[in-house]
matplotlib code that plots the C-alpha trace (Angstrom):
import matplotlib.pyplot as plt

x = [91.7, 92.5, 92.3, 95.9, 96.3, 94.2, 96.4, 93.6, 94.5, 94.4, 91.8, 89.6, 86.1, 86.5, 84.1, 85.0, 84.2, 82.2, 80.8, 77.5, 75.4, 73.7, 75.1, 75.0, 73.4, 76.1, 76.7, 73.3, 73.2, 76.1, 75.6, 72.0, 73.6, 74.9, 71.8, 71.3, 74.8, 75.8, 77.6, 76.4, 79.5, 79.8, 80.1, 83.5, 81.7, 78.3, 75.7, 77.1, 80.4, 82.4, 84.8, 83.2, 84.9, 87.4, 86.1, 82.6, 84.5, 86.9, 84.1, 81.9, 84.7, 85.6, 81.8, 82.0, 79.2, 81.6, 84.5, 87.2, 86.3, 88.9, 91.7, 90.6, 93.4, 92.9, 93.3, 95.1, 94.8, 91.1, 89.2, 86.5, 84.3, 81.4, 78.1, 78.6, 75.4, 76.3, 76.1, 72.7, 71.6, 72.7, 69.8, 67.1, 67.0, 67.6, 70.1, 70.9]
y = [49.1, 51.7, 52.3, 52.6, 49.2, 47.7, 49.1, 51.9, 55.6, 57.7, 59.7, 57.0, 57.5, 61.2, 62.5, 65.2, 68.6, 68.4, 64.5, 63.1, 62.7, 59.8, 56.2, 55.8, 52.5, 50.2, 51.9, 51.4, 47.9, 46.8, 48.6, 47.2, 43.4, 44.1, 44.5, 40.8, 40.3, 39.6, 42.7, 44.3, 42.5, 43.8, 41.2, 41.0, 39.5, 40.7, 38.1, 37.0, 35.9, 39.3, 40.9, 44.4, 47.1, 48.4, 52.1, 51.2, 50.1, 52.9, 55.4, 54.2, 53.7, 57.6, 59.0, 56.4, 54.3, 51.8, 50.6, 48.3, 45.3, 42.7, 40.9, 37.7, 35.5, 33.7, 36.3, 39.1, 42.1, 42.0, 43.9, 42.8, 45.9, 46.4, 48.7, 51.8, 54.0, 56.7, 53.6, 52.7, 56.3, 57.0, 54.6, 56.3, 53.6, 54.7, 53.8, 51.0]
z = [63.2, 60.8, 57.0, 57.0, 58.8, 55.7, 53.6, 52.5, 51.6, 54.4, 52.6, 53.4, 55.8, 55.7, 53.0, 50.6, 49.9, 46.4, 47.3, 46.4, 49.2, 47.9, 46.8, 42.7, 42.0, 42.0, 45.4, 46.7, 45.6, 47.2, 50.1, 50.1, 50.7, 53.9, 55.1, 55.6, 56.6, 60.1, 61.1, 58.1, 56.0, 52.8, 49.8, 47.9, 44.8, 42.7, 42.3, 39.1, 40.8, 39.8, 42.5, 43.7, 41.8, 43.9, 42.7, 44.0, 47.2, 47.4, 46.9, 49.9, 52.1, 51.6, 52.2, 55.5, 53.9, 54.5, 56.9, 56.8, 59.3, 59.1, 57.0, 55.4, 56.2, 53.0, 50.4, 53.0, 49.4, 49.6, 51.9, 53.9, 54.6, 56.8, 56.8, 58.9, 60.5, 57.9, 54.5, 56.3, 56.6, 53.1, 52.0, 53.8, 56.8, 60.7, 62.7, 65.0]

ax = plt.figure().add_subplot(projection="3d")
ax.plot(x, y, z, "-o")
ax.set_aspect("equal")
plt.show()
């Protein structure tokens, strides 16, 4: 599916002229928990029980760390993202 189809700028997965090249923190750590994930899912909440910022989410979706993976038919306006090859590159681990 597409980022449009999530209802995600088109902007999204293609990476910017003047981008960081490396996750911030916040980045890094969210990224980090899909790790673990099956499929590399991304979490939609922090460890404290706050929803990811949708900046944090944004961001990493337009430097392809990130990809939209599918609509959760429960709460269809939040997006369920996934760990690309480029996120897991990003934090200095190889490919699969």
């Amino acid at each position: 599916m597409s980022a449009e189809e999530f209802g995600v700028g088109a902007s999204v997965g293609k990476k910017a002229a003047a981008a960081p090249t490396k996750p911030t923190e916040l980045q890094r750590k969210w990224l980090m928990r899909g790790l673990g994930q099956p499929g590399g899912k991304l979490p939609l909440f922090d460890e404290e029980g706050q929803r990811v910022s949708k900046r944090t989410v944004d961001s990493c979706l337009r430097q392809g760390w990130a990809e939209p993976w599918f609509i959760n038919p429960i709460k269809p306006d939040w997006l369920v993202c996934k760990l690309t090859d480029q996120g897991r590159q990003a934090l200095g681990l190889p490919r699969i």
